[in-house]
C-alpha positions as CSV (number, residue, x, y, z in Angstrom):
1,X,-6.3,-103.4,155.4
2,X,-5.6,-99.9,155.3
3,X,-3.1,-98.2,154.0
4,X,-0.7,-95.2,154.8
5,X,1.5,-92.9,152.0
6,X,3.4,-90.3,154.4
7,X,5.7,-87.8,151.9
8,X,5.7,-84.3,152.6
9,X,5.4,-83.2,149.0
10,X,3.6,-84.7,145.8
11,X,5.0,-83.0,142.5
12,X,4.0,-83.9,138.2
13,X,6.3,-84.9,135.9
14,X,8.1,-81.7,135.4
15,X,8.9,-81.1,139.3
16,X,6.0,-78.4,139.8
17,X,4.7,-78.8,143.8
18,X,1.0,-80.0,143.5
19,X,0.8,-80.7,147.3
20,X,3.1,-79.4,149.8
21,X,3.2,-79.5,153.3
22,X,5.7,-77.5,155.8
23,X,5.5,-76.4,159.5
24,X,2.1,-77.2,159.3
25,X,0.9,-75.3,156.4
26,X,-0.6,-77.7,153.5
27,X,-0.1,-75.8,150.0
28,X,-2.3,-77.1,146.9
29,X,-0.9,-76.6,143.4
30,X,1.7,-73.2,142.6
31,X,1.2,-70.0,141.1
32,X,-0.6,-69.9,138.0
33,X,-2.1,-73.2,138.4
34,X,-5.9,-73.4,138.2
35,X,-7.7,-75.9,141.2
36,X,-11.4,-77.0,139.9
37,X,-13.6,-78.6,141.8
38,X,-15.7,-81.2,139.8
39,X,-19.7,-81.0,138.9
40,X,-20.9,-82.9,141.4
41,X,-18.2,-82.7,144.1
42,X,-18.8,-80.6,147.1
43,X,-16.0,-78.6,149.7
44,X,-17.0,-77.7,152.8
45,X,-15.4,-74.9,154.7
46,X,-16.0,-74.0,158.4
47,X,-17.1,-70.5,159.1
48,X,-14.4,-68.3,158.8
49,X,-12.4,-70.8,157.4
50,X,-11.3,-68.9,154.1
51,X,-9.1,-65.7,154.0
52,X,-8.9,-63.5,150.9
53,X,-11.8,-63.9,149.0
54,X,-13.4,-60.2,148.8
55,X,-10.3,-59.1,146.8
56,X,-9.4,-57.1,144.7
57,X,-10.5,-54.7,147.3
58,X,-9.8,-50.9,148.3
59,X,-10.7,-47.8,149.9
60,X,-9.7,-44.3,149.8
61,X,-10.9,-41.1,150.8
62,X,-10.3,-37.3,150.3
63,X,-7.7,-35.5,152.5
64,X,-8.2,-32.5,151.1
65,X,-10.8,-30.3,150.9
66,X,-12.1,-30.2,146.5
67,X,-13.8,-26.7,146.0
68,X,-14.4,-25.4,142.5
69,X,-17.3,-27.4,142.5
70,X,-19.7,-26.0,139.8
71,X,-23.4,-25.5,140.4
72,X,-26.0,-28.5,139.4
73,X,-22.4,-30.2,137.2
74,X,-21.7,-33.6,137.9
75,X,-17.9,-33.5,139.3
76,X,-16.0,-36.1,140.3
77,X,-14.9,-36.9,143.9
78,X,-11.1,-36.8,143.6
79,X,-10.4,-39.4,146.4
80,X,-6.7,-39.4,146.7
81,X,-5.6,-41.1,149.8
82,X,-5.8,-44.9,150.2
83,X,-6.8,-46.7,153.2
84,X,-6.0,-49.6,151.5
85,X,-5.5,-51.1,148.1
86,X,-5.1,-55.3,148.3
87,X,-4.1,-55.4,144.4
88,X,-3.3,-51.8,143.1
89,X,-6.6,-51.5,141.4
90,X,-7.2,-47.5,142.3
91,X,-5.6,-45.4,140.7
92,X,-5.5,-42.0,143.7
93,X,-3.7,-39.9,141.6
94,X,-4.6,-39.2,138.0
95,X,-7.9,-40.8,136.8
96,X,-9.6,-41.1,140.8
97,X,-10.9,-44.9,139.6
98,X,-11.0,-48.6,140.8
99,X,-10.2,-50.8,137.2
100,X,-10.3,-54.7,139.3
101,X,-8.5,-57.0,136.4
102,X,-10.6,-60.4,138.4
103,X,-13.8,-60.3,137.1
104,X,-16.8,-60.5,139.5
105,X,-19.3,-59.3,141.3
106,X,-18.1,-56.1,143.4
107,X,-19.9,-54.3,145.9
108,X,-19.5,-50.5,145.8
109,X,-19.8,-47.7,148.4
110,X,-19.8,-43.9,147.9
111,X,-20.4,-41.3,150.9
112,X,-19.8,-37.9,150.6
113,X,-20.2,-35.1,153.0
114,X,-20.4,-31.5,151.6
115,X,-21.2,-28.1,151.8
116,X,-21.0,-24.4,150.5
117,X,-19.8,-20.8,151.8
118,X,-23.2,-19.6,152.6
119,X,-25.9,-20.0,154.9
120,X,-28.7,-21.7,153.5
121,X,-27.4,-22.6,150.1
122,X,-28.3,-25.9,149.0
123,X,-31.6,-27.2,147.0
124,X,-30.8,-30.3,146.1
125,X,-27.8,-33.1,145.9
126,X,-27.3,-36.4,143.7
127,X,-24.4,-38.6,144.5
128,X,-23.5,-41.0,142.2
129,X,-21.4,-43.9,141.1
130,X,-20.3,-44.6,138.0
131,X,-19.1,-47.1,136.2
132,X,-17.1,-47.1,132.5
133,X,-18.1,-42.9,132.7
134,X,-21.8,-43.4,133.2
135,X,-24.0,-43.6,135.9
136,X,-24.8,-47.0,137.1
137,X,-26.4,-45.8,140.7
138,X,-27.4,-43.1,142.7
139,X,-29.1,-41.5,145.6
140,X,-31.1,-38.1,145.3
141,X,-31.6,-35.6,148.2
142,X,-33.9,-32.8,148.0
143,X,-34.6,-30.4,150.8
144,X,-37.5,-28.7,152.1
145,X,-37.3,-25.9,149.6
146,X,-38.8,-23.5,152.6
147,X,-35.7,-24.5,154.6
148,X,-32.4,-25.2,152.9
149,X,-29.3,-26.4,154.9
150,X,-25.8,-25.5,154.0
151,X,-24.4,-29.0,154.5
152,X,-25.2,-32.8,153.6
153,X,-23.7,-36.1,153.8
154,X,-24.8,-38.8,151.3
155,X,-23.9,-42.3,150.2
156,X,-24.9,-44.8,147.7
157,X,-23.9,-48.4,147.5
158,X,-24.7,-50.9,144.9
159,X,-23.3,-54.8,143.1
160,X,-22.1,-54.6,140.0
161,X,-20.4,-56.7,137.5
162,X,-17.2,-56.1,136.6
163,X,-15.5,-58.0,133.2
164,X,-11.8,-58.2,135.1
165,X,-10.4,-56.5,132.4
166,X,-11.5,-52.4,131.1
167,X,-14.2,-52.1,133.3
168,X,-14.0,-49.2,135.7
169,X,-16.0,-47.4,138.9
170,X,-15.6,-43.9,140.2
171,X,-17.4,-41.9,142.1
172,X,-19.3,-38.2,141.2
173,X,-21.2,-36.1,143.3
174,X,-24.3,-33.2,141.6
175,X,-24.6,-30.2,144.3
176,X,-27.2,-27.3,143.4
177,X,-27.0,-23.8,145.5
178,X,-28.7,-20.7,145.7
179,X,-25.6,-18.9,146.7
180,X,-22.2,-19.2,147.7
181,X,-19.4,-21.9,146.6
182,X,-19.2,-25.8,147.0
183,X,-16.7,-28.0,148.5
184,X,-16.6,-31.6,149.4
185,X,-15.4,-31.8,152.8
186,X,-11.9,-33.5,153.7
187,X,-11.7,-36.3,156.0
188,X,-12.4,-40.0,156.0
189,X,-15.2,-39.5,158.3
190,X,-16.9,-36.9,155.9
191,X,-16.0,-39.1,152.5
192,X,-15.0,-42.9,151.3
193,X,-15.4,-44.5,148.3
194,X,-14.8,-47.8,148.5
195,X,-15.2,-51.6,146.5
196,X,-15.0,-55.2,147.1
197,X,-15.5,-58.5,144.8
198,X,-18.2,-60.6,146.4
199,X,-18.1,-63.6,143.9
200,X,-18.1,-64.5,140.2
C-alpha cells in the first residue's frame, strides 16, 4: 500500500531548511549549501525550465566618444556604462575589466566601431580581447591599400576559461592611419563588450 508524508518543510538536525515549499514555490537546501547530483543519477529539465545559469554575466558599452588613440598602439576600450551587470564583476570605472569570481567557461564578445579626422586614413585595424593583460583573441582587418576608408566596425568573440578567482578579460582595439586622429565612436550601437559563463 502506498504511502503519503504531507509537511511543508523538511529541516537537519540543526533547524537549517533542506526542503521548503510556500505559495507554490519548492526551495531545495539554503544559502551556502552545495546540492550534488550522484554518478549515475540523471535530472531532467524541460526546455526553458532553468533560469540563471549564464551568470556571472554583463555588458557595457562606451558613452563617450575615447580619442587620443595612438597610431598602430594597442589601447584599451574604456567601456564605462553598464547595460547590465548580474554579479558586479565589471569594473566601468577604473580598470575597464570583467574579474567573474565562479569559475567556468565564459563566452566573450567585443565590437568596436571607429574612425579618424581625415578622409581616407585607415590601413589596417586589430581588435582584440584580452585576458589576464594578454591577448587571448582577435580579428584583423586590412583594407584595400588603393582605397582606405575613414571608418570601421569590428568584433571578436571567443570561450574561454576562467579560474573564478584572478582571472580577468578586457577589451583593446590596434588602429593604423595615414593621417588624422583616432577615436572609438560612442554609442551602444557602435561598441559593446560583453561576457557570459556557459558552463564549468
Amino acid at each position: 500500500m502506498a504511502s503519503i508524508l504531507k509537511v511543508d518543510t523538511i529541516q537537519d538536525q540543526s533547524g537549517n531548511n533542506i526542503i521548503n515549499e510556500n505559495a507554490d514555490t519548492i526551495t531545495i537546501g539554503a544559502s551556502g549549501d552545495t546540492i550534488t547530483v550522484p554518478t549515475g543519477a540523471t535530472m531532467t529539465v524541460p526546455s526553458g525550465g532553468l533560469t540563471g545559469q549564464n551568470y556571472p554575466a554583463f555588458a557595457a558599452y562606451n558613452s563617450t566618444e575615447q580619442t587620443g588613440i595612438s597610431d598602430w598602439t594597442n589601447t584599451k576600450v574604456q567601456y564605462n556604462t553598464e547595460v547590465f551587470d548580474t554579479n558586479g564583476y565589471y569594473d566601468n570605472s577604473v580598470n575597464y575589466r570583467f574579474t567573474p569570481l565562479v569559475a567556468g567557461k565564459y563566452f566573450a564578445y567585443h565590437r568596436v566601431g571607429y574612425g579618424r579626422s581625415a578622409s581616407n586614413a585607415i590601413y589596417g585595424g586589430i581588435v582584440y580581447l584580452y585576458k589576464n593583460g594578454s591577448s587571448i583573441a582577435y580579428n584583423q582587418l586590412s583594407p584595400n591599400s588603393g582605397s582606405p576608408d575613414n571608418y570601421f566596425k569590428q568584433d571578436v568573440s571567443a570561450i574561454i576559461d576562467m579560474n573564478g578567482t584572478t582571472d580577468y578579460l578586457e577589451a583593446y582595439v590596434r588602429i593604423g592611419v595615414n593621417s588624422g586622429t583616432i577615436s572609438v565612436y560612442a554609442g551602444i550601437t557602435e561598441n559593446m563588450f560583453m561576457a557570459y559563463r556557459i558552463g564549468a
